[in-house]
Steps between C-alpha positions, in 0.01 A plus 500: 500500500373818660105612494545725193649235264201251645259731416602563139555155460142456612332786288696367167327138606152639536558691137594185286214444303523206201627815267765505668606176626799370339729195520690666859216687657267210490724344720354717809147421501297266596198248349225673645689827354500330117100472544426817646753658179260305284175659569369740221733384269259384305410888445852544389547502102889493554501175734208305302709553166820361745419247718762270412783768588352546813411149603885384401574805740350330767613129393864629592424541860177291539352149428190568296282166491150577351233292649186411215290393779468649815359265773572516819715206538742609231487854651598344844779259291682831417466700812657191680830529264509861604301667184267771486169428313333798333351667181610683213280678214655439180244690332146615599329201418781276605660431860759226549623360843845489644722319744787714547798429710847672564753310336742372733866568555590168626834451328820722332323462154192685591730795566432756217612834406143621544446332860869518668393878624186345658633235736658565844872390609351264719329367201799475270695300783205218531480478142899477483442284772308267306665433196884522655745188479772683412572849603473830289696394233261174421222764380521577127594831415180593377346452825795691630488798307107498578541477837761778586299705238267590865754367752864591611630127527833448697651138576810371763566154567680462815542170762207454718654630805642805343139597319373688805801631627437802692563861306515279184366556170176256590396738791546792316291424212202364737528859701492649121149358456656227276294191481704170537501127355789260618564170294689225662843423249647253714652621850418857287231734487439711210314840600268609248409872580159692318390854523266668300660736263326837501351651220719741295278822499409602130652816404215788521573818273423827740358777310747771695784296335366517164469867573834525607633359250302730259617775672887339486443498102450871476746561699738337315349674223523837614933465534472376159661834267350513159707634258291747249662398141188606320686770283840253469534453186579108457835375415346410121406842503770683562655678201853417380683783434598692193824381354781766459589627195880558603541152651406304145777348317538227226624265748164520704239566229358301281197453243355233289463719199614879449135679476676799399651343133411706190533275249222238527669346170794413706291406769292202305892405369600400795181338588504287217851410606382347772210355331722292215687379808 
């Protein structure tokens, strides 16, 4: 980790305040951190109307015991099972006091999504260290998929003698800043290697690329050739033409009555014709 990434790392620390812990963050401070987080928060409409969110915030990652009497032999009980003793102000005429300790991650089922990113190599292989009987594959695939969720994982089981041959896949690892577990199978070691996966950078949107693209749109827009059909008449629109006089014979004209008959006697005949029909 070089000095710049420390010193973000640092600054984001110093920023949390309780607004912004949440389930992951509150993962990288500390107890004395929670208290000093806590002060004036009793001035704070948004945190008084939501102290449940924000104490269940801090449950994830902390044990919260709260102490009704604070003597100095149950202050001393607490600070001798590794807790930190200390006030909050609930309100302004109430304060409450705390024993707050870092919750452990002892065995594979403390490993959560939220806490995987906040524990070392070193301190994945003593906790696989710990609960191990079986190799890799004994873990559940829960705990798998949480694990290699921060952590490239890579396993070879090979006969003792062969494990640390030299130029082999063991040494490599090791000079690729792999941490290492072996568990004895027999005359058999299975190699359990653990790196921390790095952090896939979150896409950032440049403004020069937003301009660029704006400026890719109008290009695009200027080779576009508008056709000017204003005074095209539509195809509804356009007139059929005249018939021709010359071209008209019985064999391609034909009426439904002759409007030219003279005789509308005759003419009412035949309708009745068709009427007593």
């Amino acid at each position: 980790m070089n000095q710049e990434t420390e010193k973000t790392e640092k600054t984001e620390k110093k920023a949390l305040m309780l607004k912004t812990l949440n389930k992951s963050n509150v993962w990288d401070v500390q107890e004395n951190d929670i208290f000093r987080m806590w002060e004036g928060a009793d001035k704070d409409s948004e945190i008084r109307d939501n102290l449940r969110h924000y104490t269940a915030i801090i449950r994830s990652a902390f044990m919260i015991e709260e102490i009704k009497e604070e003597t100095p032999i149950i202050k001393s009980k607490y600070e001798k099972m590794g807790y930190k003793v200390g006030q909050v102000r609930i309100d302004e005429d109430k304060k409450i006091t705390w024993a707050i300790k870092k919750r452990p991650i002892v065995r594979v089922t403390d490993l959560t999504y939220e806490n995987i990113r906040h524990i070392t190599a070193a301190k994945l292989i003593e906790v696989l260290d710990r609960n191990f009987g079986g190799g890799w594959d004994s873990l559940s695939q829960s705990i798998k998929d949480i694990i290699e969720s921060g952590f490239d994982i890579s396993t070879t089981t090979l006969p003792q003698d062969r494990l640390h041959k030299k130029g082999g896949m063991y040494e490599k690892k090791v000079a690729d800043g792999f941490e290492v577990l072996e568990v004895q199978k027999g005359t058999w070691v299975e190699a359990i290697f653990a790196k921390v996966k790095p952090e896939a950078e979150k896409p950032r949107m440049l403004l020069s690329s937003s301009m660029d693209s704006d400026s890719d749109e109008e290009d695009d827009d200027a080779d576009v050739i508008i056709e000017d059909n204003y005074n095209k008449p539509d195809e509804d629109d356009v007139e059929l033409e005249e018939p021709n006089d010359d071209e008209i014979t019985e064999d391609n004209y034909s009426t439904m009555m002759d409007l030219g008959a003279e005789d509308p006697d005759e003419e009412a005949a035949n309708l009745s014709d068709y009427s007593d029909d």
